[in-house]
C-alpha positions, -999 to +999 in steps of 0.1 A: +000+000+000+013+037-014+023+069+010+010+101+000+018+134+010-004+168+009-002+204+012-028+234+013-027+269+025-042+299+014-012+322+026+017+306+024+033+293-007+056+256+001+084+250-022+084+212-037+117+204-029+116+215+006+083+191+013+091+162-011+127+160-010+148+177+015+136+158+046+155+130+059+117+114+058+107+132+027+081+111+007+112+101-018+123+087+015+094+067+021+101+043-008+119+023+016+115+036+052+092+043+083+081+066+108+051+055+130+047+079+157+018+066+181+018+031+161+057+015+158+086+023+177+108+042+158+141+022+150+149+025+109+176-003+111+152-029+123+117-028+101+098-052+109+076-068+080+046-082+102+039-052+125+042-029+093+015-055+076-005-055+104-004-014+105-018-016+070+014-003+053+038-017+025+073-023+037+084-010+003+068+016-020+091+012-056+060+013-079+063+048-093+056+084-080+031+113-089+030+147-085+001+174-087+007+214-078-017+240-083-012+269-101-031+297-116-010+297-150-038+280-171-067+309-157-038+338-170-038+325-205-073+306-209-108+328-210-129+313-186-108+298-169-105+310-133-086+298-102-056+274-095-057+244-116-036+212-111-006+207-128+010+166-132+041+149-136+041+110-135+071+083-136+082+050-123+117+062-120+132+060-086+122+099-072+158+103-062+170+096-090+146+109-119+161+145-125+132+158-143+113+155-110+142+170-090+145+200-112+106+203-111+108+206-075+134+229-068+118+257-090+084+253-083+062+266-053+028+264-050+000+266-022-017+232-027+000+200-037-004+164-037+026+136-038+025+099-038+043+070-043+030+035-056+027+003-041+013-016-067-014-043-057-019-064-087-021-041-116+008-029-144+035-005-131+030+024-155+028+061-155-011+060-163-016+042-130+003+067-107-018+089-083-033+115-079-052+113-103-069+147-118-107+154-128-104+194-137-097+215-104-097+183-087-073+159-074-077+130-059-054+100-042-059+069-020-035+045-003-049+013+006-073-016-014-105-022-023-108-055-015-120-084-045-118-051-073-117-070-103-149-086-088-169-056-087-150-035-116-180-036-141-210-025-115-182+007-103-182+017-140-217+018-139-222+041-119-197+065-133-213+095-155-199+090-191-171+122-185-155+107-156-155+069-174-136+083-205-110+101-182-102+067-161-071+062-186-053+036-161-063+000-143-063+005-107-091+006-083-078+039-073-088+054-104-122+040-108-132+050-069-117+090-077-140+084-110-170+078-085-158+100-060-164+131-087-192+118-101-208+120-067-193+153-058-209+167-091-241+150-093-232+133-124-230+169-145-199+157-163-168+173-169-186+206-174-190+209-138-156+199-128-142+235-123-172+243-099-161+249-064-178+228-034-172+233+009-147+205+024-183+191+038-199+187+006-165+167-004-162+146+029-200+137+017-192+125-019-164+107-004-186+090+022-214+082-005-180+070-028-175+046+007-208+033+013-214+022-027-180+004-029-191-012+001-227-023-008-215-034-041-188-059-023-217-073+002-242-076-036-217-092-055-191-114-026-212-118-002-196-137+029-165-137+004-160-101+012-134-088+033-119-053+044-108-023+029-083-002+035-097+034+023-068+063+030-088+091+006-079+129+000-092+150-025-087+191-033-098+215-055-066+234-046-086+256-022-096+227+004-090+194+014-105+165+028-085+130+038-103+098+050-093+070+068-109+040+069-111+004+073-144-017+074-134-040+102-145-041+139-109-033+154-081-035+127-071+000+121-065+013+084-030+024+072-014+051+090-027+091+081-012+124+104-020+158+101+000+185+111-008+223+113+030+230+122+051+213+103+054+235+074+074+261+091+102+236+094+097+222+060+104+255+048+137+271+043+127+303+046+120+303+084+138+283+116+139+252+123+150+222+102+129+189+093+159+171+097+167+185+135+189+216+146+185+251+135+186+265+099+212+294+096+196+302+063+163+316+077+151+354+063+115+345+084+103+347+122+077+317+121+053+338+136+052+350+097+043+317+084+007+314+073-019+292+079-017+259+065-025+216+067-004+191+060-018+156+057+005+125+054+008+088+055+039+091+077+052+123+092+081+142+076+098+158+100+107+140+134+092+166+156+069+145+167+049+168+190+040+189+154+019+157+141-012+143+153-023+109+137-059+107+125-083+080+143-093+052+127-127+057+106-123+094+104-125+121+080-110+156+085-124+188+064-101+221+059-119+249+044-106+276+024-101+296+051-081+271+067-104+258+095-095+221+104-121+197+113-123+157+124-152+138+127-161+104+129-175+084+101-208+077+100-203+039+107-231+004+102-219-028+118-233-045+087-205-032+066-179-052+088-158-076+074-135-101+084-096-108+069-086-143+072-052-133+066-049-111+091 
């Protein structure tokens, strides 16, 4: 199962590098290490496999990486066009070691941006398949499984209005469920309503309807052959965000999410502080300067570990525009519970 990593502030701009890169537990870092603050002790020369499995996490994420940051380029050149609009790049190049990536990220700087690398669960390693995956202003990413996909594949596509089915391009049930999640979101209006703005509640509510189908579908089709998913969503419209974790099952907890409000003064070169420990001679910024801003990701990526907060199981948090953070629980039926026998 993938780690993502995501960004949004209306005030203060991150630079890629600094967030995706620099960090001694950078998301590039994450291809191949841990940190598992209020879940795993924290000792990188002795991983161990089964606790990570049981945490819902892949001991290795080598399956390729994505990139989305928003800018407002398109809206300057393109009549009516308004707003920040995501920009991709996709490879399956190591991060480290793919320069066009590097040299991306240490010229570009953006308010809102989504990274993640892939763990592949069954389906072809390939650009196309990378998160996030982008329906107009909208991004969207998941780390986790739908359990049995191939199983329900066909009813999914169903549902899905005939814009966002021609703009699944890849294999994974990631894909198809950020298909359904805007389809939802929109009301089925197609891509013409895909540069509409919606609050982080009406978001948390498509995701949650997204959810509950995926579910029912599993429990039509499987029956008592169904078991557990592991549902880590976020989706922005570069303004807001909204991240879910989840896990159908009665006490196995779904792969690891944290938020921080904090961490992107340290992630940032401008001001004090270094994600890596110690102070950072290079800072031109007091942090009381540093705007507002969320940070949501898998694993945290900077070892301050009072700065991080990790979501509870079978929650969703909402920040608005204005940066307002909320968590709630999800709206949870024992019925959709299902048992792993691998566990």
């Amino acid at each position: 199962m993938c780690r993502w990593f995501a960004y949004v502030s209306s005030e203060e701009q991150c630079l890629l590098e600094d967030v995706l890169i620099t960090p001694k537990h950078s998301l590039c870092q994450q291809v191949h290490e841990h940190y598992l603050p209020g879940l795993l002790p924290h000792d990188p020369s002795n991983l161990n496999q089964d606790k990570l499995i049981a945490a819902r996490n892949s001991l290795f994420n080598i399956d390729g990486l994505g990139v989305c940051w928003y800018t407002s380029t398109k809206a300057d050149y393109t009549k009516g066009v308004d707003g920040l609009r995501p920009a991709l790049y996709k490879t399956i190049a190591p991060p480290l070691n793919d320069y066009n990536f590097r040299s991306i990220c240490e010229n570009t700087e953006t308010l809102t941006c989504f990274g993640h690398i892939r763990a592949a669960s069954g389906t072809p390693i390939t650009p196309v398949n990378n998160h996030p995956f982008v329906f107009g202003r909208h991004a969207f990413m998941h780390n986790g499984v739908v359990a049995n996909f191939i199983a329900i594949r066909r009813a999914i596509s169903g549902f899905l209005d005939d814009d966002a089915y021609a703009n699944v391009l890849g294999s994974t049930d990631s894909e198809h469920i950020g298909a359904l999640y805007i389809t939802n979101l929109t009301a089925g209006k197609g891509k013409g309503s895909w540069g509409e703005e919606h609050s982080a509640r009406d978001m948390a509510a498509a995701l949650h309807k997204t959810v509950v189908m995926v579910i029912e579908l599993q429990q039509k089709i499987l029956g008592a052959k169904n078991v557990p998913n592991s549902l880590n969503l976020a989706a922005t419209d570069g303004i807001r965000l909204v991240a879910y974790r989840f896990r159908n099952h009665k006490t196995e907890e779904p792969p690891s999410l944290y938020y921080s409000t904090k961490a992107g003064t340290t992630l940032n070169r401008k001001y004090p502080g270094h994600p890596n420990g110690g102070a950072n001679p290079n800072a031109v910024k007091a942090v009381e300067e540093h705007g507002r801003h969320v940070i949501v990701a898998s694993e945290p990526t900077t070892y301050q570990k009072e700065d991080w907060h990790l979501i509870p199981r079978n929650s969703c948090l909402m920040v608005e525009a204005n940066g307002d953070v909320t968590i709630e629980s999800i709206p949870y039926d024992e019925k959709w519970s299902a048992e792993d026998p691998n566990a």
